[in-house]
Residue frames relative to the residue before (quaternion, step in Angstrom):
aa qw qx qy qz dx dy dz
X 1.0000 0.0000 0.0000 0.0000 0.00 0.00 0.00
X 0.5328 -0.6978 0.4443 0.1785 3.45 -0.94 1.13
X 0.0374 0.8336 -0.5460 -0.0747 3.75 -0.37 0.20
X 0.1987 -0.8221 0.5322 0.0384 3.46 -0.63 0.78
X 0.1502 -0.7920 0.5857 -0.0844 3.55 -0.83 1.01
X 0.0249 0.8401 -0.5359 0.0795 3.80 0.15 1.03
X 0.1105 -0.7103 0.6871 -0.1052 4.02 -0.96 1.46
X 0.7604 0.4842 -0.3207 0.2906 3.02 -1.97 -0.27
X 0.4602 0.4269 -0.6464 0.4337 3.85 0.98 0.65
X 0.3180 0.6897 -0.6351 -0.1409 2.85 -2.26 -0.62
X 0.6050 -0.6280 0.2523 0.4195 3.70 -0.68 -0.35
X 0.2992 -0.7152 0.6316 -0.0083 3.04 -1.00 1.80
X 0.2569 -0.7321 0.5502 0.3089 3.28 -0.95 0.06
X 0.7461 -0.2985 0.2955 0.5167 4.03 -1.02 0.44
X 0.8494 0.1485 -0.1587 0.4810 3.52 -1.15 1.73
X 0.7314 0.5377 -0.3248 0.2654 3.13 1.23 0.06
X 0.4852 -0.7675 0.3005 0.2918 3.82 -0.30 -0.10
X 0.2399 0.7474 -0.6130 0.0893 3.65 -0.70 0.13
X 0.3288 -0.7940 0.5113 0.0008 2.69 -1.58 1.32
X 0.3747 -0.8498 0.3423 0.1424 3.78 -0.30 1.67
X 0.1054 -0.7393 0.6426 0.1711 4.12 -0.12 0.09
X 0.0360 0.6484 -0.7437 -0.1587 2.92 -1.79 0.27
X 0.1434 -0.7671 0.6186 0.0907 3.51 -0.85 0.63
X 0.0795 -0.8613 0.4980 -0.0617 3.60 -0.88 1.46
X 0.3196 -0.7613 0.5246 0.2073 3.74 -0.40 1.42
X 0.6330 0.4544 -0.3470 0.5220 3.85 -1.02 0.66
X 0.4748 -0.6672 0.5536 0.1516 3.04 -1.38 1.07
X 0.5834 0.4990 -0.5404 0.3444 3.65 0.76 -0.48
X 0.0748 0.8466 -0.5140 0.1159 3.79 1.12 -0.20
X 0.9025 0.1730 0.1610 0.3601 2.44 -0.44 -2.41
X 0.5859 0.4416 -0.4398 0.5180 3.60 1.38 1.12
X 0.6105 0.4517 -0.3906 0.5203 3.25 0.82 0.95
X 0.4862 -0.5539 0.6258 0.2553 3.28 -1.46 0.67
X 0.3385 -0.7923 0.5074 0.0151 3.42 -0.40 1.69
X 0.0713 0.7623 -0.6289 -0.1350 4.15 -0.65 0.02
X 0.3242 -0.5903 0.6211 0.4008 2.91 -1.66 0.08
X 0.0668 -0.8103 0.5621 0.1514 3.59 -0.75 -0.06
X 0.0192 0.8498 -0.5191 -0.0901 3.61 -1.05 0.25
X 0.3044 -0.7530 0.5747 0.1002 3.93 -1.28 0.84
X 0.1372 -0.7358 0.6520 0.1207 3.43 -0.88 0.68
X 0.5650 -0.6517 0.2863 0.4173 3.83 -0.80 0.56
X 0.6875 0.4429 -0.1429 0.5574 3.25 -0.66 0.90
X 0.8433 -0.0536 -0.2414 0.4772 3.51 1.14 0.07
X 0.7839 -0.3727 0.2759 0.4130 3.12 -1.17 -0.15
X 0.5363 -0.5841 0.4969 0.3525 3.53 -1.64 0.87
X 0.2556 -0.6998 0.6595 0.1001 3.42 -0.76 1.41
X 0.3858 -0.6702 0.6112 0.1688 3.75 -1.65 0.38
X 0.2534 -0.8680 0.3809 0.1929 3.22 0.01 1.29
X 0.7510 0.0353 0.2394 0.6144 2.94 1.06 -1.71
X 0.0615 0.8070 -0.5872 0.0159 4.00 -1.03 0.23
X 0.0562 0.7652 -0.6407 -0.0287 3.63 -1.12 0.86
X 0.5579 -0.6057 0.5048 0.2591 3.46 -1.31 1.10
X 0.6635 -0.3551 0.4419 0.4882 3.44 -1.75 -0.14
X 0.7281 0.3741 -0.3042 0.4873 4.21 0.58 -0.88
X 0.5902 -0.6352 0.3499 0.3547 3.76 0.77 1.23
X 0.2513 0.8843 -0.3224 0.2255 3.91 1.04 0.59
X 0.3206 0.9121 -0.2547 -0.0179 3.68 0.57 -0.01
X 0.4766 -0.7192 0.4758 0.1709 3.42 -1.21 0.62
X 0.0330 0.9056 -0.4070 -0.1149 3.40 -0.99 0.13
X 0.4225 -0.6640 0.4596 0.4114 3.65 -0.15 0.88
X 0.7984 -0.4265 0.3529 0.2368 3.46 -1.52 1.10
X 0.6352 0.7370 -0.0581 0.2236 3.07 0.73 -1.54
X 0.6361 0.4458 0.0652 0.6264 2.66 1.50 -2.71
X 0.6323 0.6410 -0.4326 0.0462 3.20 0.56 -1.55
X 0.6670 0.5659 -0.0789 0.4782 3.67 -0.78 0.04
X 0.8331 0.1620 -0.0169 0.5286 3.72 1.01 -0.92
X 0.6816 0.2872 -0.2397 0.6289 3.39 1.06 -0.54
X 0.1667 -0.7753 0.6086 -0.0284 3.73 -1.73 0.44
X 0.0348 -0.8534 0.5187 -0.0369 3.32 0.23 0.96
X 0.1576 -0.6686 0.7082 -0.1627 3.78 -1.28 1.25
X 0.0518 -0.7484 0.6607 -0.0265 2.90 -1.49 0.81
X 0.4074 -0.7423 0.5090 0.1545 3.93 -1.04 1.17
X 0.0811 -0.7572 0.6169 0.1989 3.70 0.44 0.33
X 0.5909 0.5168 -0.3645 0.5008 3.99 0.30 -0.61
X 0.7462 0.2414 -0.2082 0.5845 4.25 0.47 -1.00
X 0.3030 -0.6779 0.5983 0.3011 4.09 0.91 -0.07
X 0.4718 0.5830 -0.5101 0.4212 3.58 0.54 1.19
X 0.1891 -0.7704 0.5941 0.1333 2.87 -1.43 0.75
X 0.5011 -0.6253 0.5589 0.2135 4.18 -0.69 0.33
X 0.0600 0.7455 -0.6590 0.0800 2.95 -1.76 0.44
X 0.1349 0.7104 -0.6905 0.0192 3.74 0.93 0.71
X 0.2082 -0.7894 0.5761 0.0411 2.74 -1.90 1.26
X 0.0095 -0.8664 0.4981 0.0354 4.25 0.31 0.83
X 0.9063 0.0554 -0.1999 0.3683 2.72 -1.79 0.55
X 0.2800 0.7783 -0.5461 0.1324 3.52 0.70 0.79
X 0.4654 -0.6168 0.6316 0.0631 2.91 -2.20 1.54
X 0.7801 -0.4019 0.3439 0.3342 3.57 -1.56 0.58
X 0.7695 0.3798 -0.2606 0.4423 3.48 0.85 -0.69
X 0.2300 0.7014 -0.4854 0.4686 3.41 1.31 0.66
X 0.6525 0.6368 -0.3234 0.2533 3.16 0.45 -1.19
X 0.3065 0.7534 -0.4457 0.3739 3.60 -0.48 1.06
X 0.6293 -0.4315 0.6197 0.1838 3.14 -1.49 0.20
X 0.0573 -0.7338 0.6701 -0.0962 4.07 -0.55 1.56
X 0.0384 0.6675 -0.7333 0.1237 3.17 -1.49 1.14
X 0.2997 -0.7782 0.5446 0.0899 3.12 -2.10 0.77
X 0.3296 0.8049 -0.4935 -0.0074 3.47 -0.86 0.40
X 0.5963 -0.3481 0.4277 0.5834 3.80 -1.23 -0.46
X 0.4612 -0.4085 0.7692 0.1696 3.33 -2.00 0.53
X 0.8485 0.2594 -0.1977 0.4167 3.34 -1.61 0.61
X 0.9121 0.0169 -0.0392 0.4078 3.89 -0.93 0.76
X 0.7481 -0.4225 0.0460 0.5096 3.07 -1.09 0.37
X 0.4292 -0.6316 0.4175 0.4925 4.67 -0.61 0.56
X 0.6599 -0.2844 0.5440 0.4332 3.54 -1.44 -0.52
X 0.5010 -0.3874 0.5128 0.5796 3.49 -1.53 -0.39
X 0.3784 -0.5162 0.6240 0.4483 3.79 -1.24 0.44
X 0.3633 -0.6388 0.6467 0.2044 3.20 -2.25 -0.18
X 0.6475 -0.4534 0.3335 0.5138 3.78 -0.98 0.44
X 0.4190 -0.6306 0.5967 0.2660 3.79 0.15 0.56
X 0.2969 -0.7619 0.5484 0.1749 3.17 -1.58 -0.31
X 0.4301 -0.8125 0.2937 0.2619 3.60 -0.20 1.22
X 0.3350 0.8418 -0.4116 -0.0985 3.37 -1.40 0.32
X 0.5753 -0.6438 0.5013 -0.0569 2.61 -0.95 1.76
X 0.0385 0.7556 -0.6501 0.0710 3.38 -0.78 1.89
X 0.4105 -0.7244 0.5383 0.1303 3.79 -0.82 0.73
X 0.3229 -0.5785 0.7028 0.2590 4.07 -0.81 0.75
């Protein structure tokens, strides 16, 4: 069973950067297309970002352009550099696999962008 552990939010203020980690026990890790994903209260869990096992990646509109996601297949981690970020960033960040049933989620990791 996969476990996921997710660091590296906090409060930035407008334009600023921070970079998110997720570390994941279990080999099935690194055979899955990994996302980052994130829920403000009150709505739905939005897909931020996702990269495949061949280092491929997608990006929700939103992010595009400012965020950059990477994955370590050696550290079973996955990235999330996060730039120029805007107030509505703000939110709750979480990892898992795209596609079937998720992992257990982990306590995500908060962040908190200032005007």
């Amino acid at each position: 069973q996969v476990q996921l552990v997710e660091s590296g939010g906090g409060l930035v203020q407008a334009g600023g950067s921070l970079r998110l980690s997720c570390a994941a026990s279990g080999s099935r890790f690194s055979l899955n297309v990994v996302g980052w994903y994130r829920q403000a209260p009150g709505k739905q869990r939005e897909l931020v970002a996702s990269i495949d096992i061949s280092g491929k990646t997608n990006y929700a509109d939103s992010v595009k352009g400012r965020f950059t996601i990477s994955r370590d297949s050696v550290k079973n981690t996955v990235y999330l550099q996060m730039n120029s970020l805007k107030p509505e960033d703000t939110t709750l960040y979480y990892c898992n696999k795209l596609g079937g049933f998720p992992w257990p989620w982990g306590q995500g990791t908060q962040v908190t962008v200032s005007s």
